[in-house]
VOBA-1610 file (N, C-alpha, C; in pm, whole numbers, padded with zeros to 5 digits, always signed):
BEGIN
Unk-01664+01804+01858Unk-01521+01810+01880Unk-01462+01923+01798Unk-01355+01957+01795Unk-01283+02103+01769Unk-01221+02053+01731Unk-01166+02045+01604Unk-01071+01996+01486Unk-01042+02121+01397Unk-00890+02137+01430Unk-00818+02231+01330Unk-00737+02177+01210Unk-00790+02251+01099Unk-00703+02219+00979Unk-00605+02290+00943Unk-00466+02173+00937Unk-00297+02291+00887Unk-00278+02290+00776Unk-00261+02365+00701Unk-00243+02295+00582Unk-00098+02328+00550Unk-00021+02284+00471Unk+00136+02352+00479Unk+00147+02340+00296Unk+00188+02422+00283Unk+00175+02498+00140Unk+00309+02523+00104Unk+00367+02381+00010Unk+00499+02386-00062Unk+00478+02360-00217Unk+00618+02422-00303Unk+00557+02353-00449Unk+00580+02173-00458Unk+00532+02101-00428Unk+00567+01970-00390Unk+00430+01916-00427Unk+00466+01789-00522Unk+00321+01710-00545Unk+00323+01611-00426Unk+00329+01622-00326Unk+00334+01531-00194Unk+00257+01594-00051Unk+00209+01725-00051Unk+00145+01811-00014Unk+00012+01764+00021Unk-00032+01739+00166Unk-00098+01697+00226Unk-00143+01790+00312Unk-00311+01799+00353Unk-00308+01844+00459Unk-00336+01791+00623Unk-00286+01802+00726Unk-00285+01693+00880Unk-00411+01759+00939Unk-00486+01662+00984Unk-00594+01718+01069Unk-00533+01672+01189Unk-00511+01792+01301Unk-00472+01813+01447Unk-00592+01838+01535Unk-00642+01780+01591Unk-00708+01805+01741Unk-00644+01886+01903Unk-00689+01970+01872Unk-00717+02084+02010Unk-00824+02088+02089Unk-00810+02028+02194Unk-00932+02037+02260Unk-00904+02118+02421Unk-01001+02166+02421Unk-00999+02213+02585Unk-01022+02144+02716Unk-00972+02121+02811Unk-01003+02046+02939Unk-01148+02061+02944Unk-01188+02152+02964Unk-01337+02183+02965Unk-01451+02143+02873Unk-01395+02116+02744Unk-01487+02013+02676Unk-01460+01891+02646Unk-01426+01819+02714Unk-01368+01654+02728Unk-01516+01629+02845Unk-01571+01560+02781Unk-01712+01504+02880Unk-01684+01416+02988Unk-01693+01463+03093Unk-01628+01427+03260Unk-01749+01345+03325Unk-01697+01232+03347Unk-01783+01109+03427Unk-01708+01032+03556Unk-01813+00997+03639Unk-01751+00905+03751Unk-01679+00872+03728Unk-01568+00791+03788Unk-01521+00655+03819Unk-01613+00583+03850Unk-01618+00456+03818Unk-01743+00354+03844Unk-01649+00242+03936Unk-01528+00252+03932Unk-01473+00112+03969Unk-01496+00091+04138Unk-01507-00021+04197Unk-01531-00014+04325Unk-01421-00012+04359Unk-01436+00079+04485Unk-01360+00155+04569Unk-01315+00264+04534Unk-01353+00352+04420Unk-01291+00472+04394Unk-01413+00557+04469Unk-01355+00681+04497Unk-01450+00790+04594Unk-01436+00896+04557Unk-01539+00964+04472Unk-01503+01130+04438Unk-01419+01177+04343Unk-01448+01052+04224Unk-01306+01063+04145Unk-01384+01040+04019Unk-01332+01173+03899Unk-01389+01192+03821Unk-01288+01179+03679Unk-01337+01072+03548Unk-01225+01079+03448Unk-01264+01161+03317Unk-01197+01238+03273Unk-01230+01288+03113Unk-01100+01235+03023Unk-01156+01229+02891Unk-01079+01150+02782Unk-01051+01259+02691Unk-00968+01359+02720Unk-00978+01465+02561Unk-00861+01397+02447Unk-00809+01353+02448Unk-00731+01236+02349Unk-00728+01075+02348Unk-00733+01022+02279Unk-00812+00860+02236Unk-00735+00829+02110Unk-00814+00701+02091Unk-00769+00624+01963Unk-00902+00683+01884Unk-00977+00697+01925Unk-01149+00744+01830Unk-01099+00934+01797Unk-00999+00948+01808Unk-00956+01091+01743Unk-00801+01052+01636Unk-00778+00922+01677Unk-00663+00859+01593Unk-00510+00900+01647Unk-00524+00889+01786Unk-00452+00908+01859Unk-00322+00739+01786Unk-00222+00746+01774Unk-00161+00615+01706Unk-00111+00533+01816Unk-00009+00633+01969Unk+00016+00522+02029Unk-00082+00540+02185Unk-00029+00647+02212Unk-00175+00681+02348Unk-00277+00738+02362Unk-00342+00697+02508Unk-00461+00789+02483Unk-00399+00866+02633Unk-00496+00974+02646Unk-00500+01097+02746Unk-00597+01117+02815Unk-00586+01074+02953Unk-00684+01073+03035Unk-00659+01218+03107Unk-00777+01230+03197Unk-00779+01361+03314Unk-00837+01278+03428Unk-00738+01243+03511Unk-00820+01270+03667Unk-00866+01344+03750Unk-00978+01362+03815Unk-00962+01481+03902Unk-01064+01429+04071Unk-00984+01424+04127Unk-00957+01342+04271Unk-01023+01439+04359Unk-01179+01505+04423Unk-01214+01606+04484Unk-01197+01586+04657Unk-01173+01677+04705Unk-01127+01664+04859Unk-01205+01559+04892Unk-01092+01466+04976Unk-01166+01342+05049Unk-01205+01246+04956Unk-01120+01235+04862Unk-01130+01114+04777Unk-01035+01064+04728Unk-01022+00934+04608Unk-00939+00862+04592Unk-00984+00813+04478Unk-00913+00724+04408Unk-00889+00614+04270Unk-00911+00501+04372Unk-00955+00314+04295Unk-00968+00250+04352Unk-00823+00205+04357Unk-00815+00099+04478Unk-00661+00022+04506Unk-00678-00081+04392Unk-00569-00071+04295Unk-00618-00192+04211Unk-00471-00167+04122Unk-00498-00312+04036Unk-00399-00336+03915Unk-00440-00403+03763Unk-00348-00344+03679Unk-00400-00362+03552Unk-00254-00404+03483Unk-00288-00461+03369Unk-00166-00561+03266Unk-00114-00449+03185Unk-00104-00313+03199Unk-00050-00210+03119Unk+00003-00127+03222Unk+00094-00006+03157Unk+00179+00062+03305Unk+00101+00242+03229Unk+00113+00316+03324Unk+00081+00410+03275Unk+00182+00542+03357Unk+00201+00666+03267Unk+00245+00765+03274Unk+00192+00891+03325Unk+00175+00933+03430Unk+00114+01057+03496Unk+00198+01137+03519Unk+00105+01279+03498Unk+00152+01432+03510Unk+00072+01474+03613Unk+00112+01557+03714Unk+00015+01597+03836Unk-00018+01746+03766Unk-00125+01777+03738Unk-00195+01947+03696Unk-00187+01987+03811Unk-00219+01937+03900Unk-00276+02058+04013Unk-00316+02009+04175Unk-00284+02049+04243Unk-00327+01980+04409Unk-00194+01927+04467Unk-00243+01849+04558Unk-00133+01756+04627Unk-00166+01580+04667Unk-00129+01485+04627Unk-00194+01383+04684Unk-00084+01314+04737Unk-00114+01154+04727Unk-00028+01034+04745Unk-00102+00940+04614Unk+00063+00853+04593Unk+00048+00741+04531Unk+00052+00639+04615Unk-00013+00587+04648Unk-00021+00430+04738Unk+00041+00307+04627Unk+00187+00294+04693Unk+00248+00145+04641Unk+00191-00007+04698Unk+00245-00066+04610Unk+00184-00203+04651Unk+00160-00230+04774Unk+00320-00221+04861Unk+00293-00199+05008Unk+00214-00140+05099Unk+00137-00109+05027Unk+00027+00037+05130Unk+00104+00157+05156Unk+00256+00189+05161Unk+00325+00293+05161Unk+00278+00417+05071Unk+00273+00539+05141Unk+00213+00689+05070Unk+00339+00734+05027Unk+00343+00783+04899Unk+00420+00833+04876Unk+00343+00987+04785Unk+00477+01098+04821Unk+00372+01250+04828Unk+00371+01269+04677Unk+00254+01346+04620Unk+00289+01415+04473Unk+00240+01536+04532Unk+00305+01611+04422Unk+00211+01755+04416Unk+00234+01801+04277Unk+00175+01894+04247Unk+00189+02011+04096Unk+00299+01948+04033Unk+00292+01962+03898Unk+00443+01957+03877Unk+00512+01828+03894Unk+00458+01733+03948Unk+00559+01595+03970Unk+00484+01507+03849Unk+00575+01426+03834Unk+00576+01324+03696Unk+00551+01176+03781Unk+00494+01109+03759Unk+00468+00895+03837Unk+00444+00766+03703Unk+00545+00711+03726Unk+00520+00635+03615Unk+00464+00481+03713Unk+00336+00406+03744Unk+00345+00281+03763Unk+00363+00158+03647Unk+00431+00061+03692Unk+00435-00035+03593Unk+00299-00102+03583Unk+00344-00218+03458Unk+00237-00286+03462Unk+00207-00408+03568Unk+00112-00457+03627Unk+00058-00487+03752Unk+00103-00482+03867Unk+00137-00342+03900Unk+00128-00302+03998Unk+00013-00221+04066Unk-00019-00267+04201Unk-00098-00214+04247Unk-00084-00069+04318Unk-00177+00013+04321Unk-00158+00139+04297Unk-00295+00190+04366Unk-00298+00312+04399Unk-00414+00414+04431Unk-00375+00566+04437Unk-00407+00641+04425Unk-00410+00798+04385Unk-00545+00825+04543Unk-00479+00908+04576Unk-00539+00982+04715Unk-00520+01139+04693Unk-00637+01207+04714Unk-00629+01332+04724Unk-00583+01403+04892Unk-00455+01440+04908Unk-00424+01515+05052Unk-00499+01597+05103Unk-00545+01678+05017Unk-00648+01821+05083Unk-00764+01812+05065Unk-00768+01863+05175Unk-00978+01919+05210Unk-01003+01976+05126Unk-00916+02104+05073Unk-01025+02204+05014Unk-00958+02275+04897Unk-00886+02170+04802Unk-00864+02143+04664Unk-00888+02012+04566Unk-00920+02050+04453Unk-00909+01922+04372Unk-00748+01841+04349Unk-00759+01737+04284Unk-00611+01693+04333Unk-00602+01590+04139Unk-00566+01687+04036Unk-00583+01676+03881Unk-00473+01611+03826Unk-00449+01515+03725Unk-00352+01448+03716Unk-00412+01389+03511Unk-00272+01367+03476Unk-00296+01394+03290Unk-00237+01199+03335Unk-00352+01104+03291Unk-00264+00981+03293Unk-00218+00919+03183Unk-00141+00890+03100Unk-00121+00840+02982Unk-00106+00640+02978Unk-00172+00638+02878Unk-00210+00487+02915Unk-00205+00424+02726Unk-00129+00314+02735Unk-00159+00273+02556Unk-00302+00281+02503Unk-00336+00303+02422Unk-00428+00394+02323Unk-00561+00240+02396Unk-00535+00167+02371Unk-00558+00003+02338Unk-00680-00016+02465Unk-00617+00047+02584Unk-00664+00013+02680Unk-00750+00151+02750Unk-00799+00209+02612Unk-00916+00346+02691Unk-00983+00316+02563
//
């Protein structure tokens, strides 16, 4: 892991130094989805509680043409950022609703939910934020 040290340099006997984590998308170790019914859908963890993350952790989805997250629900709500592509969020109702680049989705907690990738011939990347507790 890639750990930078700040140190901040005052005359102050209270002078501490913070260890900050920087990590790159690219070195966050990227694995399946295992859950049934997810298809082509890959998660990396570059922020956690095992880096001392205090309230969340930081997931990466990345949804490859012709795939999806499983339809499912969980007792925590989580916060998504779309990186890149275009998909749908599938509401409880089975209703699609569009994301693309740039759009923000917050689901609550147990609600049912699925992430669909729209395009053939892009990945479809998304930053999910979830309490620390539950990654």
């Amino acid at each position: 892991m890639n750990f930078k040290t700040i140190y901040f340099f005052k005359f102050d006997k209270n002078v501490k130094s913070i260890n900050m984590k920087i990590i790159s998308l690219d070195q966050a170790p990227r694995s399946k989805v295992q859950m049934e019914g997810a298809l082509n859908a890959w998660k990396q963890i570059p922020l956690s509680r095992e880096d001392g993350a205090p309230v969340y952790a930081y997931r990466v989805f990345s949804i490859d043409p012709g795939g999806n997250t499983p339809y499912h629900r969980h007792n925590y709500a989580h916060m998504n950022f779309i990186i890149e592509g275009e998909g749908y969020l599938v509401n409880e109702a089975g209703e699609k609703q569009n994301l693309k680049s740039g759009d923000f989705a917050l689901v609550m907690p147990d609600e049912k939910h699925q992430y669909i990738n729209a395009r053939q011939d892009k990945a479809f990347v998304m930053i999910c934020g979830v309490p620390k507790e539950f990654e």
